[in-house]
Every structure is written in structure tokens, then in C-alpha cells.
N, C-alpha and C positions, 0 to 999 in steps of 0.2 A: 395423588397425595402430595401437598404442599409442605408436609413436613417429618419426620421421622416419627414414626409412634411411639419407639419403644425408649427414644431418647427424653420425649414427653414424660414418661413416667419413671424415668431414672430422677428427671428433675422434681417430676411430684413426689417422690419417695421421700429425698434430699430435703425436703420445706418440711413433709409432715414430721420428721424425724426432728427438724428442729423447733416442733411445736409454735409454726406460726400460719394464723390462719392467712391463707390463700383463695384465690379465685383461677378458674382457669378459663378462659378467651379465646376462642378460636376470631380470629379474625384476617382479611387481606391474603389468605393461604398461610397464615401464621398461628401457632399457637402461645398464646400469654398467659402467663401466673402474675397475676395481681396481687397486690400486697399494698393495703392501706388504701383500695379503690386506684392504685397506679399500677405501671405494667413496672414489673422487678425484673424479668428474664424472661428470653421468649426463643422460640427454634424456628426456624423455617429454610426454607431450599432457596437460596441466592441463586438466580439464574446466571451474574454475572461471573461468580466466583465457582458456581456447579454443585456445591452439595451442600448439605446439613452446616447451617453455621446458628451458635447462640448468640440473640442481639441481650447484652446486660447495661441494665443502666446502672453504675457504676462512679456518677459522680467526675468532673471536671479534674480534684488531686490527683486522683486512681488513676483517671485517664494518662495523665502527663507520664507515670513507671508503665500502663501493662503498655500504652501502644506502642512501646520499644520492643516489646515479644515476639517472636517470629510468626506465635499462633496468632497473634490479633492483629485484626483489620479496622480503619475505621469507616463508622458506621455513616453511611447518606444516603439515603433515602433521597432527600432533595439535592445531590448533587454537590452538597455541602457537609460538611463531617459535622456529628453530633457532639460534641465534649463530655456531653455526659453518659453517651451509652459506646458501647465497643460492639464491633462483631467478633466473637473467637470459631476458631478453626477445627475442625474435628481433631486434628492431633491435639487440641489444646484439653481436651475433655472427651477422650477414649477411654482414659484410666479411672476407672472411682474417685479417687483422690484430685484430681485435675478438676474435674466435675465439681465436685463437693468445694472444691476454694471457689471458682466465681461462682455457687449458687451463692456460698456465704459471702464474697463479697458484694454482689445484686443486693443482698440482703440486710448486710449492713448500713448498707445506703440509702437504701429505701427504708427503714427504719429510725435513722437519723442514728447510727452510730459511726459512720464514716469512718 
């Protein structure tokens, strides 16, 4: 398994709850919630870091406060950091409340309400 199940659906609960449609992506061993045909938020097993991290795109302002948090990483894929998306940390999203601020912030962003 390339990513947490049950974290998959804490995050689908979080989008249905805020009444916007989504799509959901498995892809790369990752799984992605789409929003507006883009990927908004996605989970998957970072081999280099070891467990469950959420990739959130997030937006270049956003990025500049969260990647000062101890939960978040940034995100490269190519070896280069993305500005617009973050990786956060399981401690960053164990608690409901943790969870629910970056799905809404993913989703602010990908929305165009930044």
C-alpha cells in the first residue's frame, strides 16, 4: 500500500463537508483529490522521509509562513522545491482540527480564494 487509507477518507469526509466537488486519483502510489480538474491535496508514503505525508498545493504566499512549521517539508519531487505545494508531517494532521486547516487551506487555493 502506497498510502494510508484511512487518512484518504478523513480527507474525503473534510471536501464533502465543505460541499465542493472533488475527484479522487490514484496515481504514482499516491492518492489525489482534484478540484477544478487540479490536484488540491494528496497522501502518500515518502520513502525518503518514512511515512504518511500530505502533498498540499497551497500556493507560493502560504508557502513563505507554513514552511517555517516544524510539521512541514518542502516538497521535490525533482530535487527542487515546489513554492506552490508543501509536504506536511503526520504530527501536522493527527488531530481533526490540524487536518481540516490545510484541507481548507489546499482549498482555498485551488479555488482562487488564496
Amino acid at each position: 500500500m502506497a498510502y494510508d487509507i484511512y487518512l484518504g477518507e478523513r480527507i474525503s469526509q473534510i471536501i464533502k463537508s465543505r460541499n465542493v466537488l472533488f475527484t479522487e486519483k490514484k496515481m504514482m502510489g499516491a492518492l489525489i483529490f482534484m478540484v477544478n480538474e487540479k490536484m488540491c491535496i494528496g497522501i502518500h508514503i515518502n520513502k525518503k522521509y518514512g511515512d504518511s505525508l500530505i502533498m498540499a498545493k497551497i500556493g507560493a504566499v502560504a508557502y513563505e509562513t507554513e514552511i517555517k512549521k516544524e510539521v512541514c517539508l518542502p516538497m521535490d519531487f525533482s530535487g527542487r522545491p515546489s513554492l506552490n505545494f508543501i509536504y506536511i508531517t503526520p504530527d501536522g494532521f493527527d488531530i481533526d482540527e490540524d487536518l481540516e486547516y490545510w484541507v481548507d487551506k489546499a482549498l482555498a487555493f485551488n479555488l482562487g480564494d488564496k
